[in-house]
N, C-alpha and C positions, 0 to 999 in steps of 0.2 A: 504494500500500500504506500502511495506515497504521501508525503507530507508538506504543510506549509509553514514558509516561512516570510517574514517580513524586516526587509534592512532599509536603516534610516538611521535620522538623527533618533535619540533615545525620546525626546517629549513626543514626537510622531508617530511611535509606532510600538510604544507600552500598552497601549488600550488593546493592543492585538491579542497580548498574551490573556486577557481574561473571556478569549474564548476558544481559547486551546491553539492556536497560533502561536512558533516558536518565533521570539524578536531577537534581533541581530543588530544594535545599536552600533553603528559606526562614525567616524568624526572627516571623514574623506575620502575620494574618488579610490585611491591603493585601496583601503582597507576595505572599502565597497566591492572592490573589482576581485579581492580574495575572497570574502566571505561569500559571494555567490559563486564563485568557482567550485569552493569548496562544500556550498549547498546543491547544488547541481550534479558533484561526485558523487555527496551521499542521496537521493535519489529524491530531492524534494521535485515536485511533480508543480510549484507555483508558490513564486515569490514575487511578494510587493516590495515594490523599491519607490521610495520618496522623489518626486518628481525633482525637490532641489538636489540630492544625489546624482538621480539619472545623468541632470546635464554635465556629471564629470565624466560619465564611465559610458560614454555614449557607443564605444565600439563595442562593449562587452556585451549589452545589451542587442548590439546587432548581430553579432556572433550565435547570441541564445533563439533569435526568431527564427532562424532558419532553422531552429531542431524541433522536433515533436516537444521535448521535457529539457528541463521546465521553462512552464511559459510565465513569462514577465511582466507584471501588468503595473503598469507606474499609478499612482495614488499622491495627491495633495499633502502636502505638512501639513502640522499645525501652523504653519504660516500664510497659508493658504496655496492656490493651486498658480499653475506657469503656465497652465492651459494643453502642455505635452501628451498628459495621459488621456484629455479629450481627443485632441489631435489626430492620436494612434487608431481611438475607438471609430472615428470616422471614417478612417482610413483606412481600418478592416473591414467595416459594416460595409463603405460603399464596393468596395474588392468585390467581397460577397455577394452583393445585393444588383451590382451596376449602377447605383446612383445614391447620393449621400441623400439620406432619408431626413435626416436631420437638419438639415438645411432651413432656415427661417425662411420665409414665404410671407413677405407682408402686403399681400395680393388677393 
C-alpha cells in the first residue's frame, strides 16, 4: 500500500499529520529535493509539496510527472497560494478534457 506524504515549510503542513499524513518539514529547495527523492524510494504513492517550495525544486518535480508514482500535487502555504498548483490543475483537466473547463465566461 502506498503512503502519503507532505513536504513544506513546518507551519504549512503540521495540520496534515492529524489525519494520518506523514509531514516532512523542510527549510529549502536541497533539502526538498532529498526528502522527496527519498519519499519516492520508499514507495509513497502522493506527496504534497508547498507551492513556495515547489518554485525551488522545479526540475525535480518535472522528473516525478513523467512516472506513474508518486504523483505530486503542489498545495498553498499558510501564506497563501502562487497560483502554481491551480495552474497544473488546469493544465491537466484541459489535456484530459480538450478545453479548460474552468475558464470564467462572463458572457
Amino acid at each position: 500500500m502506498y503512503k502519503i506524504g507532505a513536504v513544506g515549510d513546518k507551519d504549512s503542513i503540521l495540520a496534515f499529520k492529524s489525519i494520518g499524513i506523514d509531514v516532512y518539514p523542510v527549510v529549502d529547495g536541497d533539502q526538498a529535493r532529498d526528502t522527496i527523492d527519498d519519499l519516492a524510494a520508499r514507495q509513497y504513492g502522493l506527496i504534497f509539496v508547498t507551492e513556495h517550495i515547489a518554485q525551488y525544486i522545479e526540475e525535480t518535480i518535472k522528473r516525478y510527472k513523467k512516472k506513474l508514482t508518486p504523483a505530486i500535487i503542489l498545495i498553498p502555504s499558510n501564506q497563501g497560494t502562487l497560483g502554481i498548483g491551480m495552474n497544473d490543475i488546469n493544465k491537466n483537466v484541459e489535456k484530459a478534457v480538450g478545453s479548460n473547463i474552468f475558464a470564467n465566461s462572463d458572457k
